[in-house]
C-alpha positions as CSV (number, residue, x, y, z in Angstrom):
1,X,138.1,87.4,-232.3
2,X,138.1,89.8,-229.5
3,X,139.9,89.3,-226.2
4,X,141.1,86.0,-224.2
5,X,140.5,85.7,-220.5
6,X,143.6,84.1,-219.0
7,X,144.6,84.3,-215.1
8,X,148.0,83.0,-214.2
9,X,148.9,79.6,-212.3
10,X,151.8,80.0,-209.9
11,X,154.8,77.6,-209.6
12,X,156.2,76.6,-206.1
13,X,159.1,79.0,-206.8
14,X,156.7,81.5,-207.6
15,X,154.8,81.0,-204.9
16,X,158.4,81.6,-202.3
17,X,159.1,84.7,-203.8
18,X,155.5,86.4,-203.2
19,X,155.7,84.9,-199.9
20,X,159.0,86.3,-199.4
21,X,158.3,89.8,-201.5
22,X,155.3,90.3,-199.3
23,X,156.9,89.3,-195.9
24,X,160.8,90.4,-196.1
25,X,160.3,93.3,-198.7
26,X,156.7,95.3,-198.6
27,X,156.9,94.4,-194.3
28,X,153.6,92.6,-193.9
29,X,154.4,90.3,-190.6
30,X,154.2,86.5,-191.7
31,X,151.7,86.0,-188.9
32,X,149.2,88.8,-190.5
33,X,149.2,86.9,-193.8
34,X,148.4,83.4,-191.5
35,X,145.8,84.8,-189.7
36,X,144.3,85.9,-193.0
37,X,144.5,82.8,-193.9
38,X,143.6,80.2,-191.5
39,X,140.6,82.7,-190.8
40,X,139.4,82.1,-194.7
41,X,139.8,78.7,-194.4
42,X,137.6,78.6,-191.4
43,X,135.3,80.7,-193.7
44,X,135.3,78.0,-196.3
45,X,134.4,75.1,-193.4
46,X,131.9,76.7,-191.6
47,X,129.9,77.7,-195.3
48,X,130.3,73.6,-195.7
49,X,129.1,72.5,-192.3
50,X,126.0,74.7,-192.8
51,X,125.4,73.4,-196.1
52,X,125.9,69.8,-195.2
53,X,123.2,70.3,-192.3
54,X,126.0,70.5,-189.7
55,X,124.0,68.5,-186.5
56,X,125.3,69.0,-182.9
57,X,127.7,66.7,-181.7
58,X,129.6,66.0,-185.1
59,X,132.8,68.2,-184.9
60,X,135.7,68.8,-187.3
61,X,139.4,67.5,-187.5
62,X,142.2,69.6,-188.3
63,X,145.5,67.9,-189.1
64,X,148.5,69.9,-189.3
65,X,152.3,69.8,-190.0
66,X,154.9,71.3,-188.3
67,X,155.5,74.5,-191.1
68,X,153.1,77.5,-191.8
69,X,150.5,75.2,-193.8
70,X,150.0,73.9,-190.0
71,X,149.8,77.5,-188.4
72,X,147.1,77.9,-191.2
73,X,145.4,74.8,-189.6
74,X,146.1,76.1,-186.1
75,X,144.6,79.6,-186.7
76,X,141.3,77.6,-188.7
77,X,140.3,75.6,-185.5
78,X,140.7,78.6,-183.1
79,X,138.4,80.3,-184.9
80,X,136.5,77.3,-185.9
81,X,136.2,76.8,-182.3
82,X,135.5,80.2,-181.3
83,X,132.5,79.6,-183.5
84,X,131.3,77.2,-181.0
85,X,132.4,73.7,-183.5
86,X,134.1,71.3,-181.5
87,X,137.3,70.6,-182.5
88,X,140.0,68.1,-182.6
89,X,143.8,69.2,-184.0
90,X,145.8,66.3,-184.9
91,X,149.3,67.2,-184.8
92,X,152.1,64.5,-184.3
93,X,154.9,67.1,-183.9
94,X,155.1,70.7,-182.7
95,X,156.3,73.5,-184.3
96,X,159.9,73.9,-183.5
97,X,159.4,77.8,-184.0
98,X,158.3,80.6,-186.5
99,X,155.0,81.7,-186.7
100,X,153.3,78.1,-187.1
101,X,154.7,78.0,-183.1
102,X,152.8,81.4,-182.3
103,X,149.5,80.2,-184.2
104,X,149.8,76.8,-181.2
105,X,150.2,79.3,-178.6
106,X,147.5,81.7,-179.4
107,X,145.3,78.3,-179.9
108,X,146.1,76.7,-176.1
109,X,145.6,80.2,-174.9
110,X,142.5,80.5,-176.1
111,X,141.6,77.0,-174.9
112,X,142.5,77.8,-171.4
113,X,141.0,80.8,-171.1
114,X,138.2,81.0,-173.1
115,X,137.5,77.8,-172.4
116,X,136.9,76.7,-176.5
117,X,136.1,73.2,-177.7
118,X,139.5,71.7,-178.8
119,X,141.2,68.9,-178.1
120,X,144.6,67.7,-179.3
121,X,145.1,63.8,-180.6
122,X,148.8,62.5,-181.8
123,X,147.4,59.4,-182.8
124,X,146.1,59.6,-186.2
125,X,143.7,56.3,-185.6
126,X,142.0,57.8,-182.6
127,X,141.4,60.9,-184.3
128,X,139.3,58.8,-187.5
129,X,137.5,57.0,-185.0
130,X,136.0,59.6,-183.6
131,X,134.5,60.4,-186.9
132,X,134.8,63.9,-188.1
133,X,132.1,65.2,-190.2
134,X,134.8,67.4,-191.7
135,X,139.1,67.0,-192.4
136,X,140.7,70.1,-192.5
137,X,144.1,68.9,-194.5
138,X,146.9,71.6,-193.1
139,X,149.9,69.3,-193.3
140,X,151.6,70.2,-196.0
141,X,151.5,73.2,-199.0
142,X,153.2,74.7,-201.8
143,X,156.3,74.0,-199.8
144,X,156.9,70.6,-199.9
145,X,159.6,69.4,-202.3
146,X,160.1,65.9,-201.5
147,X,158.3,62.5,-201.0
148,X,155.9,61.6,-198.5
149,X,157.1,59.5,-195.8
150,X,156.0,56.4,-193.5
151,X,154.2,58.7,-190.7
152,X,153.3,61.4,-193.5
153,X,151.7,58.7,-195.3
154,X,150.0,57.4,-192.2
155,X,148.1,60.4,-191.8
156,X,147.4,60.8,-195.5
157,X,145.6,57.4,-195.2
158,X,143.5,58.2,-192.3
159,X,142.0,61.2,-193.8
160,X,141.3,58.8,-196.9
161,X,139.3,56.7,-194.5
162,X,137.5,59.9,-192.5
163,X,136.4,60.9,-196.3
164,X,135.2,57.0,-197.3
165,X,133.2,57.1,-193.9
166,X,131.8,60.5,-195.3
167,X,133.3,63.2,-194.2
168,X,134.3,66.7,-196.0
169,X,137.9,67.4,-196.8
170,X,138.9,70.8,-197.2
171,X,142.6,71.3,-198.2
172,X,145.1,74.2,-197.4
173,X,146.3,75.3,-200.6
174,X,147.2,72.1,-202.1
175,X,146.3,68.5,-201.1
176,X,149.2,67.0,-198.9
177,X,151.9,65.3,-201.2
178,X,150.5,66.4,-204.6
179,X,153.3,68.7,-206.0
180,X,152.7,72.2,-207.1
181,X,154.0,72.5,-210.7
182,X,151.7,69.8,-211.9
183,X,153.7,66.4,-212.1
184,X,152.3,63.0,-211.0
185,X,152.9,62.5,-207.3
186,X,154.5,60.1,-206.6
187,X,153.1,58.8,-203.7
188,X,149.9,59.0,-202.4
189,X,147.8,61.8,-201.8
190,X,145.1,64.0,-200.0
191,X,141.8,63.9,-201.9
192,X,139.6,66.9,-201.2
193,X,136.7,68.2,-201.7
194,X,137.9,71.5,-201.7
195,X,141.0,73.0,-201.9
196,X,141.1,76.7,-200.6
197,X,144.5,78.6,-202.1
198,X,145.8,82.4,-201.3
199,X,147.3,84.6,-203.8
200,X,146.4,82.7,-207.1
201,X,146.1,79.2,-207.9
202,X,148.7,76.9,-208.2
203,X,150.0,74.8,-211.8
204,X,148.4,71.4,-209.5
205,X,145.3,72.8,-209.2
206,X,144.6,73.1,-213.3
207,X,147.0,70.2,-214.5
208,X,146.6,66.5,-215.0
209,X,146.8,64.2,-213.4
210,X,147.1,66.0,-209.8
211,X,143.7,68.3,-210.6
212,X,141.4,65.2,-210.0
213,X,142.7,65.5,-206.5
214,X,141.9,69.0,-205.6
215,X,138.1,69.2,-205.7
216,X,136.7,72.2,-206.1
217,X,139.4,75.5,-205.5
218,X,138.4,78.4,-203.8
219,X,141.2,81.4,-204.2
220,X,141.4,84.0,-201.4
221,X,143.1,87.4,-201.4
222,X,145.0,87.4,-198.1
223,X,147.2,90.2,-198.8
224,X,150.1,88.6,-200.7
225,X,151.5,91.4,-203.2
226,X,153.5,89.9,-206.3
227,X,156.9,91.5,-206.8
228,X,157.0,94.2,-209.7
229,X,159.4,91.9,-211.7
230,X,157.3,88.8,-211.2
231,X,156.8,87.3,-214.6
232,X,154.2,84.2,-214.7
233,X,154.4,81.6,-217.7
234,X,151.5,79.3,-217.1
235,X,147.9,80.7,-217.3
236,X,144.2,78.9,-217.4
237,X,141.8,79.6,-220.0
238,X,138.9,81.0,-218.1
239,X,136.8,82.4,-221.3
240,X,136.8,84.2,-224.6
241,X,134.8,86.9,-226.2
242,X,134.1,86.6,-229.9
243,X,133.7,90.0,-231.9
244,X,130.5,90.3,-233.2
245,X,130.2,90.1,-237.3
246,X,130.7,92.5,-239.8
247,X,127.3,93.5,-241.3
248,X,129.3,93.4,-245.1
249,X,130.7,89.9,-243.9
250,X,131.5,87.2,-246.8
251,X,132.9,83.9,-247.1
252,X,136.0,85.1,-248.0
253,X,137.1,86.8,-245.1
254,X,136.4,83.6,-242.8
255,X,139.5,81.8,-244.1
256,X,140.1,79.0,-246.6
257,X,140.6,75.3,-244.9
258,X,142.2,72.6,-246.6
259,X,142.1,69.1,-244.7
260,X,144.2,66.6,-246.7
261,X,142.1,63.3,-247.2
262,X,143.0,60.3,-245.0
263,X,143.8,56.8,-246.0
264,X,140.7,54.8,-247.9
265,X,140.5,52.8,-244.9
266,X,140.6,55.7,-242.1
267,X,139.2,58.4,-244.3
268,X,136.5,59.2,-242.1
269,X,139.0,61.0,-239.9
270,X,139.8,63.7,-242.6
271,X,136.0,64.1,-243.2
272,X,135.4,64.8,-239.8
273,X,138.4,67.1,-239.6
274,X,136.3,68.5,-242.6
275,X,133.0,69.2,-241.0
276,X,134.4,70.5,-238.0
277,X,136.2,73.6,-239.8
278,X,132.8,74.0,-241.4
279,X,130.8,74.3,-238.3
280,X,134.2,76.5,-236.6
281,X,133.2,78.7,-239.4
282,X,135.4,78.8,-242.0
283,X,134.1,80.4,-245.2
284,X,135.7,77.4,-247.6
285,X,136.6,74.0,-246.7
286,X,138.6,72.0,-249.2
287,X,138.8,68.1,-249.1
288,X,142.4,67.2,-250.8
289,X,142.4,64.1,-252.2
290,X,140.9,61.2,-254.4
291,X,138.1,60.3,-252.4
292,X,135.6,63.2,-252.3
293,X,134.0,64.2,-249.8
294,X,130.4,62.9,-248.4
295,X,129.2,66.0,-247.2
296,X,127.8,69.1,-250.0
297,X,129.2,71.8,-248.6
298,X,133.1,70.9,-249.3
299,X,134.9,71.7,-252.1
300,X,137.5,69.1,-253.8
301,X,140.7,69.2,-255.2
302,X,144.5,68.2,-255.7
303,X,147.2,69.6,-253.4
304,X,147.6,71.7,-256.0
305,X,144.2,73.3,-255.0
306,X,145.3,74.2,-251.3
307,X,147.6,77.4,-252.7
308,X,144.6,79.5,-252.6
309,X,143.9,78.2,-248.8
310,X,144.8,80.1,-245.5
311,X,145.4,76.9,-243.6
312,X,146.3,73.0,-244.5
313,X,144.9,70.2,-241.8
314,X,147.2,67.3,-242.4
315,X,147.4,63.8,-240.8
316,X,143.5,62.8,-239.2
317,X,143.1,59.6,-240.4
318,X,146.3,59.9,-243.0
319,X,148.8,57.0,-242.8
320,X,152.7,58.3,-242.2
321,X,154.1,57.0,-245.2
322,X,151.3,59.1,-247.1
323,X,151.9,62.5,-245.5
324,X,153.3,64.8,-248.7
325,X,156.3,66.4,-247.3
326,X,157.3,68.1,-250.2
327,X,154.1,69.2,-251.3
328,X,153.6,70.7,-248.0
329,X,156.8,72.4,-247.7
330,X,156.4,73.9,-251.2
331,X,152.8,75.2,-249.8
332,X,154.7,76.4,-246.8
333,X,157.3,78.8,-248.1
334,X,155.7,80.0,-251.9
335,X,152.2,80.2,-250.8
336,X,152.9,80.9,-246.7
337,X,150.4,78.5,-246.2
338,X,150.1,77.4,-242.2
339,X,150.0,73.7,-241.6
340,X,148.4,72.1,-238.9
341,X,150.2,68.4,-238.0
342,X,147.9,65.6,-236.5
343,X,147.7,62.2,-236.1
344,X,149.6,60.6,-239.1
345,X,151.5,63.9,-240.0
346,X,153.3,63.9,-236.0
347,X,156.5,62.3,-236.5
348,X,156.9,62.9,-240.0
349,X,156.9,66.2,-240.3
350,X,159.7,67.7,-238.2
351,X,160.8,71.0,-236.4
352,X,159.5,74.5,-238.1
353,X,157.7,72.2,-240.9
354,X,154.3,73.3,-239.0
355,X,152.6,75.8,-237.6
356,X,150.5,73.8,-234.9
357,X,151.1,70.5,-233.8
358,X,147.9,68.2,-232.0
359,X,149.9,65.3,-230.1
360,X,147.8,63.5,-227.8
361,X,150.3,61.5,-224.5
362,X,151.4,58.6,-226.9
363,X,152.0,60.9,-229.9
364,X,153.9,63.1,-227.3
365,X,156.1,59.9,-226.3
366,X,157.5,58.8,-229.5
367,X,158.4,62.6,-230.6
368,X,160.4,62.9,-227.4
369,X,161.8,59.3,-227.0
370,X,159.9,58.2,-223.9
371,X,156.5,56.1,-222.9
372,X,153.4,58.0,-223.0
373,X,152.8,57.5,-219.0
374,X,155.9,59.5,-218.4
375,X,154.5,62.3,-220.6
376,X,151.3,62.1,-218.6
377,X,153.3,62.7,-215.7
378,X,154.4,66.5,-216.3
379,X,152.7,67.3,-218.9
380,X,153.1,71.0,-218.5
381,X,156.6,69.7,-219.1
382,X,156.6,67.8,-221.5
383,X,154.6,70.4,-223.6
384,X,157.7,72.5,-222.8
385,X,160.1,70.3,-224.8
386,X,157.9,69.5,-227.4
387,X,157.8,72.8,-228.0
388,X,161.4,73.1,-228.3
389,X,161.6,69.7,-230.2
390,X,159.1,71.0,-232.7
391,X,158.8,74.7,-233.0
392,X,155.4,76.6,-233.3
393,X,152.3,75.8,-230.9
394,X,151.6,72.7,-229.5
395,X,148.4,71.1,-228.1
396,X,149.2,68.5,-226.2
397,X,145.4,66.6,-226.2
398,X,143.9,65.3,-222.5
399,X,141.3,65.5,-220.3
400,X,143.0,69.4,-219.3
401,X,144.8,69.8,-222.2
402,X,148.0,72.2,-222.6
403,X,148.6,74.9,-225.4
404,X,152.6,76.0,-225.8
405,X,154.2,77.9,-226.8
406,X,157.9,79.9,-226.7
407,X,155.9,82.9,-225.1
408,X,153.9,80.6,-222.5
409,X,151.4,77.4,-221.2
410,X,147.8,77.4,-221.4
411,X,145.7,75.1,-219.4
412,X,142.3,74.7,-220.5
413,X,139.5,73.0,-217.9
414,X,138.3,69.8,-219.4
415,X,135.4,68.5,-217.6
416,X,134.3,67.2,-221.0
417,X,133.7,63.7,-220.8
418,X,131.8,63.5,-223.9
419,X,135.1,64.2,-225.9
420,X,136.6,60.6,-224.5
421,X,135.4,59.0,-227.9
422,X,137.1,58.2,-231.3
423,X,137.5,61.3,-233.6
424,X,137.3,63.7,-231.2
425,X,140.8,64.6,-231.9
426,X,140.1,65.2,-235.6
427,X,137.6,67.5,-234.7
428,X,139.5,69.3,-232.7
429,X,141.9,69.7,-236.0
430,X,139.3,71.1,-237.9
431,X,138.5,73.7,-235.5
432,X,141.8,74.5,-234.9
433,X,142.5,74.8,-239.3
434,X,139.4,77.2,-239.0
435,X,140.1,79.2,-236.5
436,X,143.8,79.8,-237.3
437,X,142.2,80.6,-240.9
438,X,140.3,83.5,-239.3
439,X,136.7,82.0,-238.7
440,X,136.6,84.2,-235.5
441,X,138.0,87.2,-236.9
442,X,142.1,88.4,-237.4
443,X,144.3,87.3,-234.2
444,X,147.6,85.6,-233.7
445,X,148.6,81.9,-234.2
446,X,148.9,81.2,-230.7
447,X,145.3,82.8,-229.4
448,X,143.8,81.0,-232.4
449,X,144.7,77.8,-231.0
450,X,144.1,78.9,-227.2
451,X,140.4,80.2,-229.0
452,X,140.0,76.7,-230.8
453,X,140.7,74.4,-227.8
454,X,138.2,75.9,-225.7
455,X,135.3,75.9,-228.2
456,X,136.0,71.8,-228.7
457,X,135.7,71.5,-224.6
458,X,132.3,73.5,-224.4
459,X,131.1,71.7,-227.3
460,X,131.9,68.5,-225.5
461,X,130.9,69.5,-222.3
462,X,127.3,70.6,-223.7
463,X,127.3,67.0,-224.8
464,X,126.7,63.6,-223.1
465,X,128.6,60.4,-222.9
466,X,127.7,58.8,-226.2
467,X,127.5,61.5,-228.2
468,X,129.3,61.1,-231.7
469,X,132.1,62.9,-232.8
470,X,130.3,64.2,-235.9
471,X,128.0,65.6,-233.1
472,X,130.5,67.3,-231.5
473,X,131.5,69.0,-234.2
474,X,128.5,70.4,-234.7
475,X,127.9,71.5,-231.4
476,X,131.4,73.9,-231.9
477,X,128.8,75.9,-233.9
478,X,126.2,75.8,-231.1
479,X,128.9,76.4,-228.7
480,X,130.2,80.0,-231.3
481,X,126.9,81.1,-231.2
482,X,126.5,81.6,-227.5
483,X,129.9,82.8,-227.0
484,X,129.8,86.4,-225.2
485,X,130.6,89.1,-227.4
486,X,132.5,91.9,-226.9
């Protein structure tokens, strides 16, 4: 395998200490950065108006807070305004000073003596019914560290009913009320259509379930410079390169797979497992079991058998009670054997008895002792302790799901629908057993499971609702062979 594209996602507290590196540190004056900012923001509306066949007459709400997400808002309509768009700035309460304060100034100044189109609205009902064509959400960031309340919330729910009447919403680095480092909000919550960020994105804008909120995120360079000791922990998966093959390549340097066969009754979660290795690319696939397997290409055998393998799959479609402990263990440390631990195998197998665990939310629940909605609801988190409850890598499955690790989190962008159907996980075993094997070529544990992870969400998003999982694992080979190469 040849290289990993990762970019980093940024943490609340991360994003204070650029802020304050940048401002109190290297000397750039906190207004600069906001004019930069609320200018690119104004970039990112007036692209939208034109594209949405701005017509004369419709005009654009801005609603800000008192803090510098607000002077971003305040410094958008001036120059929204001074672009000839009429605009209206919704702003219960005024800055009480700083630069959000300067950004009102400089906005009423150029009102009165420019004579731009802006007026100013307090009441949040007035402001709807005049019917934007486009919300600029500016009331709260990256800042915010605590619930939303009563008159927060009221203006949260206008701008819900400005979008259900059709208009735009373009969000100032994060939806108001969704927190940064990716837990559930817990109340409710900006949706945009955009979200446009400075200085990197954010841990919301990648992880479930806040993501869904964020629309599409645009990230702007506004001159934010990240301290020299600035160490970032949580990346997204943007791409991989595979190497290209050896011209002397054989089966035997692609890795040796074996899946241990399920229970009679679920065994078609093992095969599947099975095929999915085969179509990662692994040069042998074993089947260990009794059944045999349905497919030509796999090889059979006893436990016994998977000494000579690189990798053991254990647990799709395999009943707890079932799992060999023993067997694996004794595969583990003569043979230094890696096990991967799905499904029936989570639970049973406990901390440094596996390599790579594959938990989806419920799975993730029982390991830690709580319900699977509370997993769902920091899941960047909650991979975090499995981690530490487990040892080795984790994927913790979902529609954006999370690799960890001791070293770091990797998010990896779903928008594969097509993988919402039973066996999907299985496959994703298989690919993983294959790739940690070395079907891509030598790398470590942890990029082998970063590598594996992405090939099962282009292979489901190349697919359509209704697509099989047996289909889906064949697509991972479709998926290798259009991979860039280095």
């Amino acid at each position: 395998m040849a290289a990993l594209s990762l970019s980093p996602l940024f943490s609340a507290a991360q994003a204070r200490a650029v802020d304050a590196w940048t401002i109190g540190v290297v000397g750039v004056p906190g207004l600069v950065l906001l004019e930069h900012a609320g200018r690119a923001v104004a970039d990112v509306v007036s692209a939208r108006l034109a594209a949405s066949m701005f017509k004369p007459g419709d005009h654009v709400l801005v609603v800000c807070g008192r803090g510098n997400n607000g002077g971003d808002g305040l410094v958008c309509a001036r120059h929204l305004a001074g672009r000839g768009v009429s605009v209206s700035v919704l702003m219960p309460q005024e800055p009480s000073g700083g630069d959000a304060l300067v950004a009102l100034q400089l906005l009423r100044a150029a009102v009165a003596h420019k004579g731009l189109a802006v007026s100013f609205v307090v009441d949040v009902d007035a402001a709807v019914g005049m019917g934007p064509a486009l919300v600029v959400d500016a009331l709260f960031g990256t800042g915010l560290s605590r619930p939303l309340d009563a008159a927060a919330l009221a203006l949260v729910g206008g701008m819900a009913r400005a979008r259900k009447r059709g208009a735009v919403v373009v969000a100032v680095d994060l939806p108001s009320g969704l927190p940064t480092d990716g837990q559930r909000p817990s109340t409710d919550v900006v949706a945009a259509d955009v979200t446009v960020t400075f200085g990197g994105r954010k841990i919301a804008h990648l992880a479930e379930p806040g993501c869904a909120h964020c629309g599409e995120v645009i990230d702007v360079d506004i001159g934010l410079l990240h301290p020299p000791s600035a160490h970032c922990d949580v990346f997204a998966l943007e791409g991989l390169e595979l190497a290209a093959p050896g011209l002397l390549a054989h089966k035997g340097g692609y890795g040796h797979v074996a899946v241990v066969e399920g229970s009679p009754e679920l065994r078609g979660a093992s095969h599947l497992a099975a095929r999915a290795a085969l179509r990662a690319g692994a040069g042998r696939v074993t089947l260990v079991g009794e059944g045999g397997g349905r497919i030509p290409e796999l090889m059979a055998g006893g436990l016994e058998s998977a000494a000579h393998s690189d990798v053991v799959v254990v647990g799709p479609g395999l009943l707890p009670a079932l799992v060999p402990v023993a067997g694996l263990a004794q595969l583990r440390h003569e043979h230094r054997v890696k096990i991967i631990a799905d499904a029936g195998a989570i639970g049973v197998l406990t901390h440094g008895q596996a390599q790579v665990w594959t938990p989806h939310a419920g799975e993730a629940g029982r390991v830690l002792g709580c319900a699977a909605n509370e997993v769902q609801g920091d899941r960047v988190g909650a991979a975090r302790a499995l981690v530490g409850r487990l040892g080795g890598v984790v994927v913790l499955k979902g529609a954006q799901p999370v690799i960890a690790s001791p070293q770091r989190c990797v998010i990896v962008e779903g928008q594969a629908p097509a993988l919402a159907v039973a066996g999907s996980g299985d496959v994703l075993a298989g690919v993983i057993g294959a790739v940690v094997a070395g079907a891509l070529g030598p790398c470590s544990v942890d990029d082998a499971v970063i590598a594996a992870v992405w090939l099962h969400q282009q292979a489901g998003r190349s697919l359509n609702r209704g697509a099989l999982a047996s289909e889906i694992a064949d697509a991972v080979a479709v998926v290798i062979a259009g991979a860039p190469r280095a």
